[in-house]
Backbone as CSV, one residue per row, in Angstrom:
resi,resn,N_x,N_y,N_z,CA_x,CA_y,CA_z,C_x,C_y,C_z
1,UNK,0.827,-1.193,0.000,0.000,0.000,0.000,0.875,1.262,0.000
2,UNK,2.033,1.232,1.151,2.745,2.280,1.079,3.400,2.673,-0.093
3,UNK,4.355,1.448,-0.968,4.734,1.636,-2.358,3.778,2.129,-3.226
4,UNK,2.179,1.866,-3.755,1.149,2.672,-4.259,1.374,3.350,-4.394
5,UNK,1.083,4.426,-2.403,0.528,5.680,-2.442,2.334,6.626,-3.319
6,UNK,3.215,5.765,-2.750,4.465,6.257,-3.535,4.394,6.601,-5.234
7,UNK,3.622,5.780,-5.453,3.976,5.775,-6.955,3.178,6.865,-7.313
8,UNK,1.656,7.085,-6.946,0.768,7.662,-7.084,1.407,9.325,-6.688
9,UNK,2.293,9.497,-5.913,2.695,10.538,-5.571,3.847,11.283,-7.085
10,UNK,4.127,9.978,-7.338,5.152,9.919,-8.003,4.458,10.710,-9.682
11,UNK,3.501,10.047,-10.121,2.585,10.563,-10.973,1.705,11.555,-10.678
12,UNK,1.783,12.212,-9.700,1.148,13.582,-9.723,2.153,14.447,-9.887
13,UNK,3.139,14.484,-9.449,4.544,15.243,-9.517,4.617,15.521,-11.202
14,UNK,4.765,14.198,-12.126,5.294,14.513,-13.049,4.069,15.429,-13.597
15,UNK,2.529,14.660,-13.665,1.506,15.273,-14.219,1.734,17.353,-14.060
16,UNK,2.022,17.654,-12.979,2.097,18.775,-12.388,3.447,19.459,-13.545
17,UNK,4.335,18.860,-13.242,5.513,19.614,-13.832,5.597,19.679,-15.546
18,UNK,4.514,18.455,-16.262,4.474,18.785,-17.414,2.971,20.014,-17.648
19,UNK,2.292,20.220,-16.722,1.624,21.076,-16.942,2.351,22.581,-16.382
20,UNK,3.238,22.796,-16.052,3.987,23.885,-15.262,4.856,24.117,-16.724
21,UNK,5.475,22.816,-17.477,6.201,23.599,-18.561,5.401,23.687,-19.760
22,UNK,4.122,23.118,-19.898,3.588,23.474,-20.404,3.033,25.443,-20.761
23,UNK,2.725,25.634,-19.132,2.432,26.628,-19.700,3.371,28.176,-19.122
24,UNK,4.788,27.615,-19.240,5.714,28.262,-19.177,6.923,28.537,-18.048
25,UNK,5.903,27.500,-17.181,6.739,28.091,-15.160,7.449,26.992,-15.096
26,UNK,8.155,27.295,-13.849,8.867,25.974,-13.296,8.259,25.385,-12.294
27,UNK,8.321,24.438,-12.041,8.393,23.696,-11.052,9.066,24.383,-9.642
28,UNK,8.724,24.620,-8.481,10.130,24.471,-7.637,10.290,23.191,-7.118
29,UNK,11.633,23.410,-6.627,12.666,22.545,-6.829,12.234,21.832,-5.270
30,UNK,11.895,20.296,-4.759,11.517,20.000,-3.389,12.871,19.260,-3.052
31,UNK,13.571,19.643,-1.839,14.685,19.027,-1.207,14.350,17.899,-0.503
32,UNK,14.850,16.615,-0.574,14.573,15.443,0.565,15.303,15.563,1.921
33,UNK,14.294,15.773,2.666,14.640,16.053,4.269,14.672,15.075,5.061
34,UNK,14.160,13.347,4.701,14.085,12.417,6.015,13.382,11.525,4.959
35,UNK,13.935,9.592,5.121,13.626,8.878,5.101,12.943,7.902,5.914
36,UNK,11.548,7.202,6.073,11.169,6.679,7.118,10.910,5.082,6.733
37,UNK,11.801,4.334,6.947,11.419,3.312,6.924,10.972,2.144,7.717
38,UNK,9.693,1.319,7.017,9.338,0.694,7.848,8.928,-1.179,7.299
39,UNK,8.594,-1.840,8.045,8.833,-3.476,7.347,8.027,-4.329,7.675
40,UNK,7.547,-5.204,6.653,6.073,-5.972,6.690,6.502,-6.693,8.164
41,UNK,7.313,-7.250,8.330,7.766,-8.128,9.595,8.773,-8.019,10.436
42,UNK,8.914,-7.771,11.689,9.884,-7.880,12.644,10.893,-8.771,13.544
43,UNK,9.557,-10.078,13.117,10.097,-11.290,13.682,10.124,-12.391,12.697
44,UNK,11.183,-12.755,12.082,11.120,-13.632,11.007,12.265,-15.258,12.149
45,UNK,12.299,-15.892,11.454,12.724,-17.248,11.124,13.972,-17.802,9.958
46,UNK,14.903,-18.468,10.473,15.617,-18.321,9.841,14.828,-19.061,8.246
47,UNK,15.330,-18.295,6.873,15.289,-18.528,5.888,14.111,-18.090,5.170
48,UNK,13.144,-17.585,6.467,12.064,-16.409,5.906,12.679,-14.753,5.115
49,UNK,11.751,-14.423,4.052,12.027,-13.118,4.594,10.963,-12.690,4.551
50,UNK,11.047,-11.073,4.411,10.106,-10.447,4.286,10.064,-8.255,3.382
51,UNK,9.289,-8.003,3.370,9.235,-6.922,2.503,9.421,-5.580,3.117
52,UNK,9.914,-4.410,2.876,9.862,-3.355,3.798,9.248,-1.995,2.450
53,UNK,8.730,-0.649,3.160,8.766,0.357,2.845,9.617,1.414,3.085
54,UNK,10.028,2.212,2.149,10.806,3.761,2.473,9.923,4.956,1.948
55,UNK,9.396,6.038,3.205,8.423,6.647,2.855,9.526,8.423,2.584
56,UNK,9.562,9.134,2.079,10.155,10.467,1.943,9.593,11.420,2.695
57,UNK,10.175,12.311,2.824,9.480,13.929,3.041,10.580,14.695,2.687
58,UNK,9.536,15.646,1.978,8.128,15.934,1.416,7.792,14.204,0.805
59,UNK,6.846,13.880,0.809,6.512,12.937,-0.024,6.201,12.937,-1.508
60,UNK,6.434,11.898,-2.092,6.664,11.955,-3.575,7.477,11.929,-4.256
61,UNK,8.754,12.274,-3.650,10.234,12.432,-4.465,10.950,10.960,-4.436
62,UNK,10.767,10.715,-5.819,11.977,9.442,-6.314,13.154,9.046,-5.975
63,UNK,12.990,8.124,-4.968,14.337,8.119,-4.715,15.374,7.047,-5.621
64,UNK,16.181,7.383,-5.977,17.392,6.667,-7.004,18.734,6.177,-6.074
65,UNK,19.294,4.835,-6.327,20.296,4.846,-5.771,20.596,4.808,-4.080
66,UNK,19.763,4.082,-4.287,19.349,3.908,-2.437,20.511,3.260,-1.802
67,UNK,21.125,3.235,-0.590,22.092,2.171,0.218,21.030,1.523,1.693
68,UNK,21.224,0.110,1.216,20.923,-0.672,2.530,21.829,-1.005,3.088
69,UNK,21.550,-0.982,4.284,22.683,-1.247,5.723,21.936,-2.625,6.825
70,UNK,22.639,-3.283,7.258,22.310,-4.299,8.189,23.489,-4.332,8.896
71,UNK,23.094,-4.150,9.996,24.351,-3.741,10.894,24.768,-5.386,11.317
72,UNK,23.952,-6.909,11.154,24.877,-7.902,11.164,24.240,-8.927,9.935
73,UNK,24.725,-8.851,9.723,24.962,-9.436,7.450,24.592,-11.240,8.202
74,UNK,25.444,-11.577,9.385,25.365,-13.050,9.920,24.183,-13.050,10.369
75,UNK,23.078,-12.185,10.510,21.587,-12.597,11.213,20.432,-11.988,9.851
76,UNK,20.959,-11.024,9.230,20.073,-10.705,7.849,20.466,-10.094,7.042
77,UNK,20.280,-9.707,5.802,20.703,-9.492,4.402,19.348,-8.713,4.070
78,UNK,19.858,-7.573,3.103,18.740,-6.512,2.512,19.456,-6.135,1.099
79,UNK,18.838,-5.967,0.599,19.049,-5.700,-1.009,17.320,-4.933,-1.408
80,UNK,17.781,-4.567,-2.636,16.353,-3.575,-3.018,14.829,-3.938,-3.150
81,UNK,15.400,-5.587,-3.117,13.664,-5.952,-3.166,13.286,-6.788,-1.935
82,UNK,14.254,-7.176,-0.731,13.706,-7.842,0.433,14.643,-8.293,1.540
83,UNK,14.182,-8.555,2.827,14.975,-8.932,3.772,14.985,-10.052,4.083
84,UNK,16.025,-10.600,4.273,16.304,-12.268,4.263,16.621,-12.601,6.350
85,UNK,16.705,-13.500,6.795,17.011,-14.344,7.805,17.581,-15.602,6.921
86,UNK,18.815,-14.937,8.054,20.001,-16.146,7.701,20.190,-16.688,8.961
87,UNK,20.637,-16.001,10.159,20.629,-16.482,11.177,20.415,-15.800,12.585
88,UNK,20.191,-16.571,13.729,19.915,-16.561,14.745,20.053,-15.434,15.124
89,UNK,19.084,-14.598,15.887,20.088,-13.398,17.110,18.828,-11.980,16.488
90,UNK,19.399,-10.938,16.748,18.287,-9.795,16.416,19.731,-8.595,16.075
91,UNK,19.035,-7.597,15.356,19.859,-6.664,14.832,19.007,-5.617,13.969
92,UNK,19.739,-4.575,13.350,19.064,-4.151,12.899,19.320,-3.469,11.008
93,UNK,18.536,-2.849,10.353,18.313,-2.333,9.203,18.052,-1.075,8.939
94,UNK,18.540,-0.800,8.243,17.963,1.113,7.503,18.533,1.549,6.061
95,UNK,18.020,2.250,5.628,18.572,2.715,4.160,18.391,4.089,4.037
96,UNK,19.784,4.482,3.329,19.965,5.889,3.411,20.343,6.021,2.102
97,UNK,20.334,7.613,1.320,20.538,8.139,0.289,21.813,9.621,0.334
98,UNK,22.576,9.532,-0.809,23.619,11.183,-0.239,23.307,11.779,-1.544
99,UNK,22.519,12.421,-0.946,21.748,13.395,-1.918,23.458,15.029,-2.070
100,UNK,23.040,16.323,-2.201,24.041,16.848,-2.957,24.368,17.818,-1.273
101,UNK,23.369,17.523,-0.778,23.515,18.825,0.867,24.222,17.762,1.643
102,UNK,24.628,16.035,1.533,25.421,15.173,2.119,24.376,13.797,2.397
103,UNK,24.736,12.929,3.400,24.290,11.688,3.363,22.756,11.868,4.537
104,UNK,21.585,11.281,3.837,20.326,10.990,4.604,19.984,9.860,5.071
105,UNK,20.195,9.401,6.427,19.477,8.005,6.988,18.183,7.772,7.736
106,UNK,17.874,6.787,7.070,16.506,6.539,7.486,16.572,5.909,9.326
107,UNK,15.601,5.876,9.705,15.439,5.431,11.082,15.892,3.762,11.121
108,UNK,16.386,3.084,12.174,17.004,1.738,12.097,15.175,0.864,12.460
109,UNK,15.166,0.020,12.229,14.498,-1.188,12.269,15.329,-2.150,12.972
110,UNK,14.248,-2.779,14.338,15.433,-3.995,14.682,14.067,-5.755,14.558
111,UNK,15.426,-6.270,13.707,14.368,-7.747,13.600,15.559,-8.416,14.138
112,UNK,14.274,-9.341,14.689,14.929,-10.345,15.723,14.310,-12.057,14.986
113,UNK,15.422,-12.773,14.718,15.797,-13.998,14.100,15.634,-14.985,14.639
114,UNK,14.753,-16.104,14.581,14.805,-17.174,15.569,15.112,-18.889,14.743
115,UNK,15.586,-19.663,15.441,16.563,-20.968,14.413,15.423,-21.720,15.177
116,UNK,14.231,-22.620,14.448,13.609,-23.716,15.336,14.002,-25.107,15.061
117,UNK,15.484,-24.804,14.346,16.001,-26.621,14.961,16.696,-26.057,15.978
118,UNK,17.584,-25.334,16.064,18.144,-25.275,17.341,17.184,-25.165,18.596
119,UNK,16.085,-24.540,18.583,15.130,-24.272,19.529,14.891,-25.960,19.796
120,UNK,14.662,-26.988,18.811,14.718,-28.250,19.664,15.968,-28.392,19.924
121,UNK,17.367,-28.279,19.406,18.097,-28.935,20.368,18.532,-28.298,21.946
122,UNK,17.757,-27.086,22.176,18.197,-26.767,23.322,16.873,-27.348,23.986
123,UNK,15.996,-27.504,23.822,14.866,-28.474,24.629,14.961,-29.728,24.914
124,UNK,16.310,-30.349,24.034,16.805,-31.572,24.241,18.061,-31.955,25.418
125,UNK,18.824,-30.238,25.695,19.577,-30.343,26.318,19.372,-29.733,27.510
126,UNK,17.918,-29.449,27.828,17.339,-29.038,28.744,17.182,-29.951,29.907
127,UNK,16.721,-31.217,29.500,16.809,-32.429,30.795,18.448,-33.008,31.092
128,UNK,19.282,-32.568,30.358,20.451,-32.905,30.475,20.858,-31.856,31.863
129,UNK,20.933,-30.601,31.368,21.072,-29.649,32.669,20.461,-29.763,33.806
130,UNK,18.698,-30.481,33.781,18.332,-30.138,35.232,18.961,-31.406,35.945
131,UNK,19.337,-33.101,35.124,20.077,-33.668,35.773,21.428,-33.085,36.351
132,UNK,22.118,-32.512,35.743,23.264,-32.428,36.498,22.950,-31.445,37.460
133,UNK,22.365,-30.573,37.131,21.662,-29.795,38.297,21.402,-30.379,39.553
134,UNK,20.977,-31.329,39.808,20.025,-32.236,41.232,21.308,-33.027,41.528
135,UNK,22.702,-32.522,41.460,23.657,-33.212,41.853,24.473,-32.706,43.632
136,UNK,24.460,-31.565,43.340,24.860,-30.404,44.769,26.170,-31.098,45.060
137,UNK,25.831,-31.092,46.320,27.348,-31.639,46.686,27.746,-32.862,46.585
138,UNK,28.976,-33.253,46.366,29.327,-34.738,45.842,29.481,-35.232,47.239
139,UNK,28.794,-36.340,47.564,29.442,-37.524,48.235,29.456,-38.531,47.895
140,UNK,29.758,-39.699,49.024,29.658,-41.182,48.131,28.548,-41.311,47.841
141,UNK,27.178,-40.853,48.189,25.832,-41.289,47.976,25.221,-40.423,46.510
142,UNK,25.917,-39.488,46.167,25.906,-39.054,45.137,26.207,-40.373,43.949
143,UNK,26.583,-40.870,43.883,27.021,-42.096,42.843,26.105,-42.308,41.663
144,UNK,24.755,-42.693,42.350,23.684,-42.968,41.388,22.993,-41.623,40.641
145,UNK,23.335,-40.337,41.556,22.843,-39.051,40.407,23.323,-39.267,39.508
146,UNK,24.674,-38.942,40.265,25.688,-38.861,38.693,25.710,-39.610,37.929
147,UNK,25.607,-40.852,38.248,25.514,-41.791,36.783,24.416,-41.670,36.335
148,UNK,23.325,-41.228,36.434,21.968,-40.644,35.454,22.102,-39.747,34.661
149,UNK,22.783,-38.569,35.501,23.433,-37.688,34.664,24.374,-37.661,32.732
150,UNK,25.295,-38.840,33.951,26.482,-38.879,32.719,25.763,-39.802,31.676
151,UNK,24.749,-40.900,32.006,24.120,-41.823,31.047,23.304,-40.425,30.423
152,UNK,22.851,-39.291,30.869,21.618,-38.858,30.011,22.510,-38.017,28.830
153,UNK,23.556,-37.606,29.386,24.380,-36.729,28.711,25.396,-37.498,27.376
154,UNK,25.438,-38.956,27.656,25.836,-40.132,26.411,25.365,-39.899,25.348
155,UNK,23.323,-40.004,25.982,22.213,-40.255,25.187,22.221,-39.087,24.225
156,UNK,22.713,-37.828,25.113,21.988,-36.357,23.808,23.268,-36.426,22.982
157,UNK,22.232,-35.768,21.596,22.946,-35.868,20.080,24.123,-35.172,20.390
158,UNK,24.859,-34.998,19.837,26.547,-33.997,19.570,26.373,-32.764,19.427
159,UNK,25.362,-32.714,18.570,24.929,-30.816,18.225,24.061,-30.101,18.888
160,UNK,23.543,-31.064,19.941,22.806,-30.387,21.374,23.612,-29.941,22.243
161,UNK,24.780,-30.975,22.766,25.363,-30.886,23.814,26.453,-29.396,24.165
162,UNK,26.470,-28.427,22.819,26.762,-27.216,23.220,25.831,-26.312,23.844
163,UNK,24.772,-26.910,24.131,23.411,-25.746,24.938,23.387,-26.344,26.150
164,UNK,24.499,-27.409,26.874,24.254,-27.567,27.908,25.637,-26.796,28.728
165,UNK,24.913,-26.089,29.449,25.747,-25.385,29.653,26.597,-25.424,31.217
166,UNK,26.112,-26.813,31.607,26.689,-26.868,33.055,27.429,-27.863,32.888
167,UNK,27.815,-28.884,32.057,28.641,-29.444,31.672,29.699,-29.919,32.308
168,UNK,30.769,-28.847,32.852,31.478,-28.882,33.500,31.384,-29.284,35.153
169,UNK,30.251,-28.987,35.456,30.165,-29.431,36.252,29.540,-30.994,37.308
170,UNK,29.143,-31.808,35.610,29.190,-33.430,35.652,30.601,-33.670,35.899
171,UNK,31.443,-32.923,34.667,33.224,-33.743,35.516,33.477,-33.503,36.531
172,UNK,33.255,-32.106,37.034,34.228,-31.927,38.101,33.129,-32.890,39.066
173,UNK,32.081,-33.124,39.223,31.384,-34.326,40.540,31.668,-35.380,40.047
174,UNK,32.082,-36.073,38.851,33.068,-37.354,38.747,34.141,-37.564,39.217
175,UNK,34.729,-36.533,39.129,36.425,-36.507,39.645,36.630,-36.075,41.584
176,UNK,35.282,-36.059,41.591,35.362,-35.602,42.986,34.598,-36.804,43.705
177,UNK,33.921,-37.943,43.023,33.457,-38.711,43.353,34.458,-39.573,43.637
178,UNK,35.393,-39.944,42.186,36.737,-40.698,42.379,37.432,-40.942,43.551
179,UNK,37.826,-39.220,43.709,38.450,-39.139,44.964,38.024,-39.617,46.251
180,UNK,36.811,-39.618,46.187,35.833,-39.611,47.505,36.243,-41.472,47.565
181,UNK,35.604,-42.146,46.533,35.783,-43.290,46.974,37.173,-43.916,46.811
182,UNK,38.536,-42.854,46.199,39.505,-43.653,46.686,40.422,-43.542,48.198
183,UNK,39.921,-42.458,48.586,40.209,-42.177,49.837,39.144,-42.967,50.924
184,UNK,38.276,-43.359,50.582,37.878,-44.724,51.591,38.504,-46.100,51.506
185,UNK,38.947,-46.346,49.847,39.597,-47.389,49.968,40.789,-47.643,50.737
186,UNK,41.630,-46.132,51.004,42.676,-46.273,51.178,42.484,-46.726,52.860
187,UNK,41.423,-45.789,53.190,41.093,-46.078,55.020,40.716,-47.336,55.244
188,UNK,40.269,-47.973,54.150,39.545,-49.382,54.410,41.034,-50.493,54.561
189,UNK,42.019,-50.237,53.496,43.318,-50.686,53.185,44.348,-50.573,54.300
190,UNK,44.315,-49.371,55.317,44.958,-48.848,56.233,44.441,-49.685,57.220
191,UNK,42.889,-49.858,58.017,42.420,-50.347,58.757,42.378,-52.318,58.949
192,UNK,42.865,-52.531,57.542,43.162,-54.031,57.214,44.507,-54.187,57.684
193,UNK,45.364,-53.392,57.266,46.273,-53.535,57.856,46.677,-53.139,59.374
194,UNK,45.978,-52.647,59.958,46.336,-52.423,61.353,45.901,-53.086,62.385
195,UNK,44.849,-54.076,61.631,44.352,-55.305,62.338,45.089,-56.317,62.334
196,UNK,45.608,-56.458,60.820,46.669,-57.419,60.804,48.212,-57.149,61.599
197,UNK,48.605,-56.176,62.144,49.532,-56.024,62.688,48.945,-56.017,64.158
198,UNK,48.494,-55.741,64.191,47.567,-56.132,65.812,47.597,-57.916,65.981
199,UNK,46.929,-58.342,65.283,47.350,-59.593,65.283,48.375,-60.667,65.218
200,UNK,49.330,-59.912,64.558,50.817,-60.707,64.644,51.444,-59.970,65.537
201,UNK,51.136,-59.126,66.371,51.308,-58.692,67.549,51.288,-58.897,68.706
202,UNK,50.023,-59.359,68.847,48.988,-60.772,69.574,50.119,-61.672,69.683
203,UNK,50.230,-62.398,68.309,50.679,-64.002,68.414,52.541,-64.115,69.197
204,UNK,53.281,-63.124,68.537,54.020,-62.542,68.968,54.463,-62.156,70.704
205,UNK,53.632,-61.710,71.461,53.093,-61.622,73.004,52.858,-62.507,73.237
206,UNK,51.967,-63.749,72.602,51.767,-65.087,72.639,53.086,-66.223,72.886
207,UNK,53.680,-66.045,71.714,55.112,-66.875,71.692,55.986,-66.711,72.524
208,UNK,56.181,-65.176,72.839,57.277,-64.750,73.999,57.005,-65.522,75.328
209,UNK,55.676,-65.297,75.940,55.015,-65.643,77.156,55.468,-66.900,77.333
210,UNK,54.889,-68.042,76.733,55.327,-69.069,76.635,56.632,-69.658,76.765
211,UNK,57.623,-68.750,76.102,59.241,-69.129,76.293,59.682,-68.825,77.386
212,UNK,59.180,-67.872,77.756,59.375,-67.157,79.230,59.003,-68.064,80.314
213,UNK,58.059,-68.943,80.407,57.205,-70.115,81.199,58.231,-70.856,81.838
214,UNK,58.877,-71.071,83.506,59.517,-71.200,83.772,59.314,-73.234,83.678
215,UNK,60.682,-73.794,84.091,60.859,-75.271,83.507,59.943,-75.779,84.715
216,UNK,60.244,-75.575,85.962,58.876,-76.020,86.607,57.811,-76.228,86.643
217,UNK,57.137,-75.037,85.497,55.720,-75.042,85.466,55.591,-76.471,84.287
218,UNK,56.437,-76.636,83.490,56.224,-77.150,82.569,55.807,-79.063,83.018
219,UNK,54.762,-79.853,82.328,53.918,-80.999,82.649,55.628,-82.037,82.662
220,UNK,55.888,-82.827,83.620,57.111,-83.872,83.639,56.383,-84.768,83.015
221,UNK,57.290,-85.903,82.630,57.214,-86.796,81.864,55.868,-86.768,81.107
222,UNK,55.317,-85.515,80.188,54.805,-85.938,79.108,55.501,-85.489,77.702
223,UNK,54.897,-86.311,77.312,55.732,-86.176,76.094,55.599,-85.136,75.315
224,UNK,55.969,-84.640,74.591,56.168,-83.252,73.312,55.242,-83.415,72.378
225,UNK,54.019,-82.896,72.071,53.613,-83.300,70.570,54.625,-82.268,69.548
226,UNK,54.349,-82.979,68.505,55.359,-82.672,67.333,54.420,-81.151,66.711
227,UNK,54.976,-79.972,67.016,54.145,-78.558,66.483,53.921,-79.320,65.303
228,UNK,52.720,-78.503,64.750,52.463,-78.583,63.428,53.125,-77.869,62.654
229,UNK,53.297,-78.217,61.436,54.175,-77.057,60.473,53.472,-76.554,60.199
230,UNK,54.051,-74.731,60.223,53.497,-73.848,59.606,52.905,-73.810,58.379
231,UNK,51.411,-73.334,58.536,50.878,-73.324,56.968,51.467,-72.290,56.419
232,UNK,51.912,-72.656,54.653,52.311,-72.105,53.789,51.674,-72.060,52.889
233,UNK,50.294,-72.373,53.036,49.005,-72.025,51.883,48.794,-70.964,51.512
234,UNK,48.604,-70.478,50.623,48.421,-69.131,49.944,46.635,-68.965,49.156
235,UNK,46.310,-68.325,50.237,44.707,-67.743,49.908,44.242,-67.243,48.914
236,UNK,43.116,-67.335,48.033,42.861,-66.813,47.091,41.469,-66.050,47.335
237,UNK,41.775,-64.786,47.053,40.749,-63.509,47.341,40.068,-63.628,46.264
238,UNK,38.760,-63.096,46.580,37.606,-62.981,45.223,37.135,-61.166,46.000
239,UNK,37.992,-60.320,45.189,37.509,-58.690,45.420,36.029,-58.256,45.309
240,UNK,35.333,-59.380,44.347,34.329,-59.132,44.146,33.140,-59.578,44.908
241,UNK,33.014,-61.080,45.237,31.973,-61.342,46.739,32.680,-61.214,47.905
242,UNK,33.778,-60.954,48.114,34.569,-60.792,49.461,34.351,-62.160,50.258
243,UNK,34.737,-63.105,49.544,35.115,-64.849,49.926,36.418,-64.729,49.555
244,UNK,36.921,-66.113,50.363,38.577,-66.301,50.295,38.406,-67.676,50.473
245,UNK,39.411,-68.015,49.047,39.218,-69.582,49.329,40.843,-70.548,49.337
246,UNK,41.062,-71.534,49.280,42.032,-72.465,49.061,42.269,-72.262,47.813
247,UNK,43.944,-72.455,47.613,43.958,-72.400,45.889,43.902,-73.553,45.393
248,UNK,43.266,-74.486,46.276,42.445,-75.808,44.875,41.050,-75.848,44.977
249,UNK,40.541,-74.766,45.344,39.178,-74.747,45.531,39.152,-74.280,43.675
250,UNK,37.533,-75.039,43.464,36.934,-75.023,42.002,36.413,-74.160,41.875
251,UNK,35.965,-72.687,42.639,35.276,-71.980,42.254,36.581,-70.729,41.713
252,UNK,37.438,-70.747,42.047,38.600,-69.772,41.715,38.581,-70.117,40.199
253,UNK,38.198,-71.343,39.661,38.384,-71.171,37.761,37.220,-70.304,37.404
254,UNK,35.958,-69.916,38.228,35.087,-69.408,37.458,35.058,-67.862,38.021
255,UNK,36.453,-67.373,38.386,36.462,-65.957,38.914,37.392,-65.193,37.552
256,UNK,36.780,-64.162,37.891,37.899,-63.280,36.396,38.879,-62.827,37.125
257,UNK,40.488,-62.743,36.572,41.432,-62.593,36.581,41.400,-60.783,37.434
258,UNK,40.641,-60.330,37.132,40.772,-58.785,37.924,40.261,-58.921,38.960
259,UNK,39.287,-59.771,39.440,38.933,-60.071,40.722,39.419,-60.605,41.945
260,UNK,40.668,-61.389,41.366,41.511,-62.051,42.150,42.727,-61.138,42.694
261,UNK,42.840,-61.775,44.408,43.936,-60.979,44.647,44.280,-62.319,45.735
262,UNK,45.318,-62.098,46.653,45.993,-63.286,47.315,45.930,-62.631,49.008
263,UNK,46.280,-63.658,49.986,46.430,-63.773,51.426,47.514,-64.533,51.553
264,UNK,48.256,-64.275,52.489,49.231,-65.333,52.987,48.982,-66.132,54.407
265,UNK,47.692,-65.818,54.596,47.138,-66.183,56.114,45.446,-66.044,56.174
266,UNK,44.896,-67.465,57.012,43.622,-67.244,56.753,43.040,-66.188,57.626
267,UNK,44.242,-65.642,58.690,43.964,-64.087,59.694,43.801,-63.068,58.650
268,UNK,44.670,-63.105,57.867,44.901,-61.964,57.063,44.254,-61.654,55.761
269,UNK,43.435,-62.557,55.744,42.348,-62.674,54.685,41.379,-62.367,55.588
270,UNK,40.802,-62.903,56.889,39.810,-62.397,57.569,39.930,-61.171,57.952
271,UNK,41.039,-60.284,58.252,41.444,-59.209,59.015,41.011,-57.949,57.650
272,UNK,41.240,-58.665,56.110,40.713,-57.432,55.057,39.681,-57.689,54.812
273,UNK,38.418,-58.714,55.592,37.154,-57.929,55.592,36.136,-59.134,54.534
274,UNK,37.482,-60.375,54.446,37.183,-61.451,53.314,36.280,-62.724,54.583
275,UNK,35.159,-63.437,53.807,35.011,-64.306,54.675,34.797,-65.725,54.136
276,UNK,35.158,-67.314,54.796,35.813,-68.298,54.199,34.512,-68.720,52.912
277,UNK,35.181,-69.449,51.793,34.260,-69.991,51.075,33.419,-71.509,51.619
278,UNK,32.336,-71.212,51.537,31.780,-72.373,51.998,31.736,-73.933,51.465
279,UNK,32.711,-74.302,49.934,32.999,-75.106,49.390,34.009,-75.826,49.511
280,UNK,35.233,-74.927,49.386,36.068,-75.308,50.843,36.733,-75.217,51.814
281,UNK,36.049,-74.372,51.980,36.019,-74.439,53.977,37.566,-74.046,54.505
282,UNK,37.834,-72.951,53.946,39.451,-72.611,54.631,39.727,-72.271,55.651
């Protein structure tokens, strides 16, 4: 409509000035004082466009040789017959003319650009964030957030996972989880061993006492049983049910090789927390 009333302006002008030399006068001469432009749409989509007007004053005067401006070329594009969306974000438009008194700009226009695939992938990486979100502070009981977390964050596509924006803070409660449970192992590892030295500590206080036992106290004419020899059996740990068995026990062929670890004593297999296999009976 606005282009019309333009044109229509445009044809009274000339109508006027061929009747002015017609019958001998001039015309005067109208200076362009202000461009106003304005645009079918404000909110486009990427790969829409849409149409704009440039109105004059005085109105009616032809304008030739127009310059369009888009202050970001990466969110829209203008040329003489329309405005494009290319991408995301908002910015703005205007077109100006340098007439002979210097350069005239029209008022800016701001359109704002919206991407609706990206709009799903940030709705996709939306449950990704509120999981890691519901994580707070790491402890050991944290374990099972986080692994919801890190499984949900597997699941989202590649070209989502830049809209999640807390990200960083799934690793750092992994790496703080790590820590958490290797510093119990180590107390658990420390406390195995200080039982076990407690205990050969024991036996130790045990043996002395005894040597110490003066020859009097000791039973006359009975005879000596023959000590038993020291066992030199070597225990076989299962890390994984926390049983300890004989190393000819049959269930050690159906344990995996990372599960296995060794004892040199059935104290010292009981003392890390292992208890006997019931097959055979160590």
């Amino acid at each position: 409509m606005k282009q019309l009333q333009t044109r229509i302006f445009s044809a009274i002008a000339v109508l006027l000035s061929v009747c002015f030399v017609f019958v001998g006068c001039e015309l005067p001469k109208r200076e362009l004082t202000n461009l106003t432009f304005t645009v079918t749409s404000e909110t486009l989509e990427v790969g829409d466009t849409t149409e704009f007007d440039v109105e004059t004053t005085p109105t009616g005067i032809i304008l030739k040789h127009l310059e369009y401006q888009s202050d970001d070329t990466d969110i829209v594009t203008i040329n003489q017959d329309e405005i494009s969306a290319v991408g995301e974000g908002t910015t703005t438009v205007s077109v100006s003319i340098t007439t002979e008194k210097g350069k005239i700009v029209s008022n800016k226009v701001s359109i704002t650009v919206t991407d609706p695939e990206k709009d799903k992938l940030r709705q996709q990486a939306q449950s990704v964030s509120q999981a890691i979100g519901t994580i707070g502070e790491v402890t050991l009981d944290s374990e099972p957030t986080i692994a919801v977390a890190r499984e949900k964050w597997n699941e989202l596509p590649e070209e989502a996972k830049q809209f999640v924006t807390n990200s960083e803070t799934l690793t750092q409660a992994e790496t703080a989880l790590q820590s958490l449970k290797d510093q119990k192992a180590a107390e658990e590892a420390a406390a195995a061993e200080a039982a076990r030295q407690q205990e050969e500590q024991r036996k130790q206080q045990e043996q002395q006492a005894q040597r110490q036992q003066p020859a009097a106290q000791q039973p006359k004419n009975t005879p000596t049983a023959p000590s038993a020899p020291a066992s030199t059996e070597t225990y076989i740990l299962n890390t994984n049910t926390k049983k300890f068995h004989r190393s000819s026990c049959g269930d050690i062929k159906k344990m995996k090789d990372s599960n296995k670890a060794t004892a040199s004593s059935r104290e010292e297999a009981i003392a890390k927390g292992y208890s006997p296999c019931k097959h055979c009976n160590p």
